[in-house]
N, C-alpha and C positions, 0 to 999 in steps of 0.2 A: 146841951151841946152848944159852945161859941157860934156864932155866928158867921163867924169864918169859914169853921170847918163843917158847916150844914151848906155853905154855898160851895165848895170845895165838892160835896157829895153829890149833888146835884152835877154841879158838875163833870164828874166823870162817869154819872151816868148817863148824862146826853155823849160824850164822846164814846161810848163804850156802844149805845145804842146807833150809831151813827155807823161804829164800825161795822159791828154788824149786819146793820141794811145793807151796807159796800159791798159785802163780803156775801151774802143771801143775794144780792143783785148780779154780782161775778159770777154766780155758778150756774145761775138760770139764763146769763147770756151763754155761758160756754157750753150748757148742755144746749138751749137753742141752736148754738152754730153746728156743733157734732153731728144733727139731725138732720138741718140743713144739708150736709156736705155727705147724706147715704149712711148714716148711724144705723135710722133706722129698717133700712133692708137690710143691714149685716153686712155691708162691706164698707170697707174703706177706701175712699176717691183720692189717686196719685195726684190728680190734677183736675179739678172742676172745676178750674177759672180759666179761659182764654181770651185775652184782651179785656179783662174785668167782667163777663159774662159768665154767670151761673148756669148751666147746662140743666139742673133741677129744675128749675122755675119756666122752664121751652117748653116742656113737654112730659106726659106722664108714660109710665111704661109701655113700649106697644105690644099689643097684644099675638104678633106674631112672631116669631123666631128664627134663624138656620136662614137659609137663604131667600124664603119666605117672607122676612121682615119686612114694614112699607118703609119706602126708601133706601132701604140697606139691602145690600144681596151680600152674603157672606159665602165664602170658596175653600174649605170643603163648608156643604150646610150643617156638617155635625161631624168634631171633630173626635177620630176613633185612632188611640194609641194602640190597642193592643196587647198584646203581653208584654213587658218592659219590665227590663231586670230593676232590682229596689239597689238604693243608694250608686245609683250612674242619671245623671239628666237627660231628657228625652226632649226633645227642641223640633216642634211643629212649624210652618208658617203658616197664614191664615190673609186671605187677600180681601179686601172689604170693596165694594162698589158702591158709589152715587148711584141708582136709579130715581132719584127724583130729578124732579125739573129745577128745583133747586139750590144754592151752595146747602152744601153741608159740611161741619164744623167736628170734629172729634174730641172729646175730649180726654176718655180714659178708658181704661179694662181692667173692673176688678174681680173678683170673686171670694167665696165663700169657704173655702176648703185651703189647706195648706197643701193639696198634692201638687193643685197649678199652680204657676205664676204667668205672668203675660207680660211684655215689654211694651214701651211706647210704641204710639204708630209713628211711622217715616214721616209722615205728611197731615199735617191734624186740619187742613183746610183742600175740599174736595169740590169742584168744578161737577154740573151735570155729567154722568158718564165717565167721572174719574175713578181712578182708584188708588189704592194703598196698600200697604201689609204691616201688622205687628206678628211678634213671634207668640208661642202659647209653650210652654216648659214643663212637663211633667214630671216628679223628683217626689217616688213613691214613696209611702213611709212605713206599708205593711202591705205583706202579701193580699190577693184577692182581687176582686171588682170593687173601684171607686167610680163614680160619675157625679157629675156638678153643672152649676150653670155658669158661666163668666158674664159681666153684665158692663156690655159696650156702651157707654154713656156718650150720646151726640146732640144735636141742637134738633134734631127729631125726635126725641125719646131717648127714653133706655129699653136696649135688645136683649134676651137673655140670649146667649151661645150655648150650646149642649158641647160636653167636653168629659171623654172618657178613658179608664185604662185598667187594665188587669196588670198589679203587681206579683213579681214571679223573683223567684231566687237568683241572686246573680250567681254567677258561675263562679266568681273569686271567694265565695265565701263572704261576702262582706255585707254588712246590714246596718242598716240607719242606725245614727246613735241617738235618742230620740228618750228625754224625761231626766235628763243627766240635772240633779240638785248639787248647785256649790253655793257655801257661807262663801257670807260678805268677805274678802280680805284674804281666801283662798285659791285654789288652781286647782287642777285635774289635770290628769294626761293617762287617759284609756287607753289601752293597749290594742293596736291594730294587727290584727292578724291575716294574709292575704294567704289562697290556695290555687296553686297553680290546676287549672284542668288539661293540662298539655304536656306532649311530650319532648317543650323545648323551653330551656331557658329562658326568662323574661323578667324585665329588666321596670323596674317602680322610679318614680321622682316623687318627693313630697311636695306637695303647692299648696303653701302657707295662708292663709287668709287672716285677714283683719277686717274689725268692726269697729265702729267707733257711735256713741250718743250724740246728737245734738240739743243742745237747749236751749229755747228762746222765749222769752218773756212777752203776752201781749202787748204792744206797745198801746192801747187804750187805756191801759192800769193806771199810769202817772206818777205820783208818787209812789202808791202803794206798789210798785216794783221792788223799794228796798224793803218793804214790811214782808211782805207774800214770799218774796224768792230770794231773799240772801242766804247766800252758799258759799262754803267755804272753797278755795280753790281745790279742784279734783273732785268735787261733788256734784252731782245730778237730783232737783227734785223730780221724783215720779209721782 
């Protein structure tokens, strides 16, 4: 083999190895940070940065709950929906108290289950003896008893919340559309069927929803932004 083309080989086996290390290094920061930010208890953190402060690294879980919690007293100390019809939302409040001596910092509410959702809190910085409220959304997906924990992450810890409900038949007939598979490049539109349980006229509006992806590149990549994620317009990498 010339000698050219023996340095040529070498040669792209150092870039090729090189790529790779980049790329083997990329994945072990991004699963790092995923774990960081509540991977691995199983949920997912809306927000665990407040003024640049990681909420994980304050404090480890506390060991008490429900209005119990140290520094946290929560109103109701365990939230109980009840029977609650499937596909109608069920929208709780939940009021939080400072009892420590002092500030406390909010930073999010996630959980484990698709049946809750939880909204921001009003107020994510709380004075001794303050308080706050975020909402708690229950939005059944099968008949029966569900319960869970919501896990209120502050600059004291993470709290678990107890949060319950018995899904029950709505009265219109109507039931979660729930496992619906569409091909790439396809559409759907299932048929709604509503049943009056009254003995008067009643009157539907349809309220339209949209969704949309976003997608952002880490900006520590550099170059390797146009290597890793070039996409054609109208495309999303997952």
């Amino acid at each position: 083999m010339p000698k050219r083309s023996l340095n040529s080989v070498k040669m792209c086996r150092k870039i090729l190895g090189c790529y790779v290390f980049v790329l083997t290094l990329l994945d072990i920061t991004l699963k790092t940070k995923l774990t960081a930010q509540g991977k691995s208890h199983g949920v997912t953190l809306h927000d665990s940065l407040i003024e640049g402060i990681n909420f994980q690294e304050w404090g480890g879980e506390a060991k008490g709950s429900g209005s119990n919690a140290e520094g946290v007293r929560l109103q109701p100390a365990e939230l109980q929906f009840g029977a609650a019809a499937l596909a109608a939302p069920h929208a709780r409040v939940v009021t939080v108290t400072n009892t420590a001596n002092t500030t406390l910092h909010l930073a999010s509410v996630a959980g484990t289950t698709p049946h809750f959702h939880a909204s921001f809190f009003d107020a994510k910085t709380l004075a001794p003896g303050g308080n706050t409220t975020f909402s708690v959304v229950y939005l059944g997906r099968h008949e029966g008893p569900v319960a869970a924990n919501l896990y209120i992450h502050t600059s004291l810890g993470v709290h678990k919340y107890p949060v319950s409900a018995i899904g029950v038949a709505n009265e219109y007939d109507v039931w979660p559309l729930l496992g619906v598979r569409v091909p790439v490049n396809a559409s759907v539109e299932p048929m709604l069927t509503l049943y009056n349980p009254t003995d008067d006229t009643i009157q539907h509006k349809a309220t339209p929803h949209f969704s949309h992806i976003v997608c952002e590149t880490p900006e520590h990549l550099g170059n390797l932004q146009r290597i890793l994620f070039s996409v054609q317009t109208g495309q999303c990498p997952v």
